[in-house]
C-alpha positions in Angstrom: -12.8 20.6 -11.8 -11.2 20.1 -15.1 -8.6 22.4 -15.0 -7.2 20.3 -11.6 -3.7 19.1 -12.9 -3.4 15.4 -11.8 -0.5 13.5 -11.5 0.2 9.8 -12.1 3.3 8.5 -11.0 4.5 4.6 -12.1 7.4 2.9 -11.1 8.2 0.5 -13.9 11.0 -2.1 -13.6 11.2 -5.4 -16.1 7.5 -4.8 -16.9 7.3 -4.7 -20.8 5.0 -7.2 -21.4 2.5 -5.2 -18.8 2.8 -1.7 -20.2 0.4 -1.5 -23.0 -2.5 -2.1 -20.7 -1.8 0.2 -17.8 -0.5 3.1 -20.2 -3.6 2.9 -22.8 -5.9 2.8 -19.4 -3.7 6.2 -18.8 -4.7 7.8 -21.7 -8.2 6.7 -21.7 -8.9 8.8 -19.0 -12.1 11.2 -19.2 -10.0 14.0 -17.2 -7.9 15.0 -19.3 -5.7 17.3 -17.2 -3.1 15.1 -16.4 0.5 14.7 -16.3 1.8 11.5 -16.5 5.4 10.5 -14.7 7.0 7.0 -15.8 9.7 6.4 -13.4 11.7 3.5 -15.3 14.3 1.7 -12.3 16.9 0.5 -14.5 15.0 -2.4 -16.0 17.1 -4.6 -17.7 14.1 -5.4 -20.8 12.9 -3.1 -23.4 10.5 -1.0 -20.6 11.9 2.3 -21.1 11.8 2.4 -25.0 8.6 1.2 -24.7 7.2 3.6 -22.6 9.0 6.4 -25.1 6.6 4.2 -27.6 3.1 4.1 -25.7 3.6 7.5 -24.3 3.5 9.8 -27.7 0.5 12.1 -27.5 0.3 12.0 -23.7 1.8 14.9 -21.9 4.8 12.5 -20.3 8.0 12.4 -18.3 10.1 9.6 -18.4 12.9 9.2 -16.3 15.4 6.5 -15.9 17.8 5.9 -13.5 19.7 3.1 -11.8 17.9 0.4 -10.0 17.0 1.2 -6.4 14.1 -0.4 -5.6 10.2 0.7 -5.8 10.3 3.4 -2.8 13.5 5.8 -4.8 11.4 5.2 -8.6 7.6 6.6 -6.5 9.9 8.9 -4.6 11.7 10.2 -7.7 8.1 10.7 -9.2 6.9 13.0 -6.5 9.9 15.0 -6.4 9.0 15.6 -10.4 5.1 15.9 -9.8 4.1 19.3 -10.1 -0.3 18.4 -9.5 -2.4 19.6 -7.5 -3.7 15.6 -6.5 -0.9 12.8 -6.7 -2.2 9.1 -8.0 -0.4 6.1 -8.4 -0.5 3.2 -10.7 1.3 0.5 -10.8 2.9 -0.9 -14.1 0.8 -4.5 -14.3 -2.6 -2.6 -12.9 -5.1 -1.0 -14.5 -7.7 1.5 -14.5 -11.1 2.4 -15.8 -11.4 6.0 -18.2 -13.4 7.1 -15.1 -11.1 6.7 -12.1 -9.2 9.7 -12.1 -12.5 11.8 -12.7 -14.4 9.9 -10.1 -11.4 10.5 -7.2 -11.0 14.1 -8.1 -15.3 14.9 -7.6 -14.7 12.9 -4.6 -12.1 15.2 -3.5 -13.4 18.2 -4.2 -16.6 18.1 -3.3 -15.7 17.0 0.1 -12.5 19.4 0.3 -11.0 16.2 1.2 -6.9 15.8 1.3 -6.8 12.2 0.6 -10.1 9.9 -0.8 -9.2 6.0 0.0 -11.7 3.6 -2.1 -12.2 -0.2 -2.9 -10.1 -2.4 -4.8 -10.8 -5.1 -7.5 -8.7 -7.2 -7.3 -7.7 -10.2 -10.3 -5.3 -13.5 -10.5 -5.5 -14.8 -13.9 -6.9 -11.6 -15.4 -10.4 -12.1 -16.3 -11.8 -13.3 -12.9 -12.5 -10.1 -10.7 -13.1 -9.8 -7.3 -15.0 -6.7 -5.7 -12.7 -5.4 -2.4 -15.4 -2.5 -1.3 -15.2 0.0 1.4 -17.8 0.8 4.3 -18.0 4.7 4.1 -18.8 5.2 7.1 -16.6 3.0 9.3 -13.7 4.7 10.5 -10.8 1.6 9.7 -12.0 1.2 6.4 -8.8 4.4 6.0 -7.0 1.7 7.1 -7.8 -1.4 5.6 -5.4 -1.1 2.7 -1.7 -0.1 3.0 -1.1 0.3 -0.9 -0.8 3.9 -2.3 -3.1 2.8 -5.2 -6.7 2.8 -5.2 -6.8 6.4 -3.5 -5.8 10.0 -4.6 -3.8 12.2 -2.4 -3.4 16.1 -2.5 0.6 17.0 -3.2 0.3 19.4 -0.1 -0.4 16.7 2.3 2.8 14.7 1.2 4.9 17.7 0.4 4.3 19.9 4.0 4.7 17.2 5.8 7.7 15.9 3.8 6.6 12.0 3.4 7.9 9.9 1.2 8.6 6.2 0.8 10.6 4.2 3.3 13.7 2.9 1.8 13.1 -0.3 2.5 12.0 -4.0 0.3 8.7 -4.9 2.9 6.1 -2.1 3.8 7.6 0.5 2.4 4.1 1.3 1.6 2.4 1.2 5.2 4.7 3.7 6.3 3.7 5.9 3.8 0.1 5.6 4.1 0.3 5.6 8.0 2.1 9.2 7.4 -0.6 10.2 5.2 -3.7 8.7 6.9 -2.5 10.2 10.5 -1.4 13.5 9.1 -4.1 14.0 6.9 -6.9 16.7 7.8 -10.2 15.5 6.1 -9.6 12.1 4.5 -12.5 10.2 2.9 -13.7 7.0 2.1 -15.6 5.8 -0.9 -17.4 2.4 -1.8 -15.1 1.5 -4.6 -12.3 3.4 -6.8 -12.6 0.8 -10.2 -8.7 0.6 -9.9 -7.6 -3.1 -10.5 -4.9 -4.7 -8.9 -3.2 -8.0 -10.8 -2.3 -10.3 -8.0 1.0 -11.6 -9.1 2.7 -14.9 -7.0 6.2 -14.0 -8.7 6.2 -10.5 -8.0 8.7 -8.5 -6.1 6.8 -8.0 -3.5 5.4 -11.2 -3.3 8.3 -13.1 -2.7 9.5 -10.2 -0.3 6.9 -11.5 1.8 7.7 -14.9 1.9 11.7 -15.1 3.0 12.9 -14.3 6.3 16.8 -12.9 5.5 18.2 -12.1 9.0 16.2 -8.3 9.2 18.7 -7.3 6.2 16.2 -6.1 4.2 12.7 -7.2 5.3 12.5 -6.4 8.7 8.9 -5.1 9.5 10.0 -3.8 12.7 12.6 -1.1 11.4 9.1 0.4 9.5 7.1 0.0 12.5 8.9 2.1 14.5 9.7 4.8 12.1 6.1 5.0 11.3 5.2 5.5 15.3 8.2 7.4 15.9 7.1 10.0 13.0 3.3 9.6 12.8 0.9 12.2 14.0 0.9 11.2 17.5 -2.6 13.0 18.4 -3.7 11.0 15.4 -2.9 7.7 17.4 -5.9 5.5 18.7 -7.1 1.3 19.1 -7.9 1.8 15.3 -4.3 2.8 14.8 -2.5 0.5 16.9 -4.9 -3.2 15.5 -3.3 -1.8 12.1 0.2 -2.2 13.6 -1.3 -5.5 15.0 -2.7 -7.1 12.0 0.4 -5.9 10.3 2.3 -8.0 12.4 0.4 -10.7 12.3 0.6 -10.6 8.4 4.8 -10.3 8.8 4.4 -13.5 10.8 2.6 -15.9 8.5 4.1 -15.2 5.2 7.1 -14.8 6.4 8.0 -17.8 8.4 6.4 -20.0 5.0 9.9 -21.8 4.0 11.8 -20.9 7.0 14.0 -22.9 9.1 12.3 -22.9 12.7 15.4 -21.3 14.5 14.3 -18.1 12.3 11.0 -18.5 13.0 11.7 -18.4 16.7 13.7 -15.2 16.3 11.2 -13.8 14.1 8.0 -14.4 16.6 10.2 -13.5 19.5 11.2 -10.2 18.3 7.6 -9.3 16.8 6.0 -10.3 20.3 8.3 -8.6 22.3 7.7 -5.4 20.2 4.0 -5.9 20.6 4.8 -5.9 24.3 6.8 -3.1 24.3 4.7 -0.5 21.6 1.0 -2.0 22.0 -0.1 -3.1 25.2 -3.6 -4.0 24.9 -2.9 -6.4 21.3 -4.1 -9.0 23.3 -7.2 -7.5 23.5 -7.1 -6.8 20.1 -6.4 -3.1 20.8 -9.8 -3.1 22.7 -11.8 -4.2 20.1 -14.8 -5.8 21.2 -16.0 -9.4 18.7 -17.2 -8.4 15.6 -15.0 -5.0 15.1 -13.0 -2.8 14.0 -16.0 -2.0 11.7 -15.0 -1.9 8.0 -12.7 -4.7 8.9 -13.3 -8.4 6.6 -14.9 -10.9 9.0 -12.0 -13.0 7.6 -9.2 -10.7 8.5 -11.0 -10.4 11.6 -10.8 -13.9 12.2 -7.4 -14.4 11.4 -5.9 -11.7 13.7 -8.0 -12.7 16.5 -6.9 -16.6 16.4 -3.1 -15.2 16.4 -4.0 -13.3 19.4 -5.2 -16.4 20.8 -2.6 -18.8 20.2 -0.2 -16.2 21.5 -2.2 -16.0 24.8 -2.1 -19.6 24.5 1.7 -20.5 24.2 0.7 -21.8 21.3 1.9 -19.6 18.4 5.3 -20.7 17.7 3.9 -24.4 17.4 1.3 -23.3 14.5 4.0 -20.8 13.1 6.5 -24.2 12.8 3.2 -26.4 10.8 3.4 -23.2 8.3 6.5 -23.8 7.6 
């Protein structure tokens, strides 16, 4: 298992102060076949002679190029990765020595093509919370859309040519959606160990909360992509309440700040989607109280009472109290 070339691929952009962490947890690493691919996207700090810096000793390639966003830097890597498993970290995150040798047993033993595990999950850095996975529930695949926290084999993205969505909102639930529905033998584990710094001032954060006409954060361009190039026999109510809750997520961060005739446009044009692509959301896909299993009770709850005010004419009201 040892002799399994691994590669990590990091998109770094402005992240300096972060990179002394989630490199040293890089080279920590028990497995020790790895090759490690820095994708630096034009920061405009000292990231990239940093990385030159914390990188001696590890076998490395950093690349820089111009600023295009987080999909071309993760794109960029694969196109360099030359493992047999791909891994991603991102450049404020961390990892125990363990993970990479824990994902690749998991892999392995199973013959799996992609292992999906549970998060931790951090604020202010020393507070952690557990995000664990139920094994044996069939959404738990599906419960996170980031790449981290999961190990995928290169043949699985490669021969069926996914990569990242160009795109500044879900670029990474249209690649997992490719992954998870194209996938062979994907597995689930309890927990992975990789930690995820929640950041309010992050890129992607504020991505989430700004409506800008469907510019550059319009959910729905990903959403049909990913059902127009998803495995189609893969499709099923587990599926389609991932496209739901997704939406439903699009809809409350999104509308926080708006101005309401925005809002209106933006719950129009989700609904009417969700009429057109998912017939039975208001059913919640078909999922009877208390399920998708591996679902949080609180995501649960939250997609449900959507549902409901939509049945009840009474979204657009609570979307405007958001506001």
């Amino acid at each position: 298992m040892s002799d399994v070339l691994v590669s990590i691929i990091m998109p770094v952009y402005n992240g300096a102060r972060f990179l002394e962490k989630a490199v040293q947890g890089i080279s920590a690493q028990d497995y020790k076949s790895i090759e490690f691919i820095a994708v630096d996207d034009g920061s405009s700090d000292n990231s990239l002679e940093k990385l030159k810096l914390l990188t001696r000793g590890i076998t490395t390639t950093v690349i820089h190029k111009e600023n295009g966003g987080i999909s071309s830097a993760r794109n960029m890597g694969l196109d360099e990765a030359r493992g047999k498993y791909i891994v991603f970290v991102d450049q404020d995150d961390s990892i125990p020595k363990d993970y990479i040798s824990n994902l690749v047993k998991a892999a392995e033993d199973s013959n799996a093509d992609m292992v999906v595990g549970g998060t931790l999950e951090t604020i202010d850095g020393t507070k952690i919370t557990r995000r664990d996975l139920t094994e044996d529930a069939p959404y738990s695949l599906l419960r996170n859309t980031a790449p981290w926290g999961r190990i995928f084999l290169r043949s699985l993205i490669e021969d069926n040519n996914i990569r990242f969505m160009d795109t500044r909102v879900s670029e990474d639930f249209y690649f997992n959606i490719m992954c998870i529905t194209y996938a062979k033998n994907p597995k689930v584990i309890k927990q992975s160990g990789y930690v995820w710094k929640i950041d309010p001032k992050s890129e992607s954060h504020s991505n989430m909360t700004r409506l800008d006409g469907g510019r550059t954060t319009d959910v729905l361009k990903v959403l049909d992509r990913s059902l127009r190039d998803m495995d189609q026999d893969k499709r099923d109510k587990n599926i389609d309440y991932m496209l739901l809750k997704h939406c439903v997520w699009y809809l409350l961060f999104t509308c926080k700040g708006a101005d309401k005739e925005d809002i209106k446009d933006t719950c129009d044009r989700i609904t009417l989607w969700l009429d057109t692509n998912i017939k039975d959301y208001k059913t919640c896909c078909g999922h009877k109280m208390g399920s998708p299993g591996g679902e949080t009770f609180k995501i649960r709850f939250i997609v449900r009472f959507m549902v409901f005010l939509k049945r009840s004419g009474l979204l657009l009201k609570f979307l405007y109290l958001l506001r």
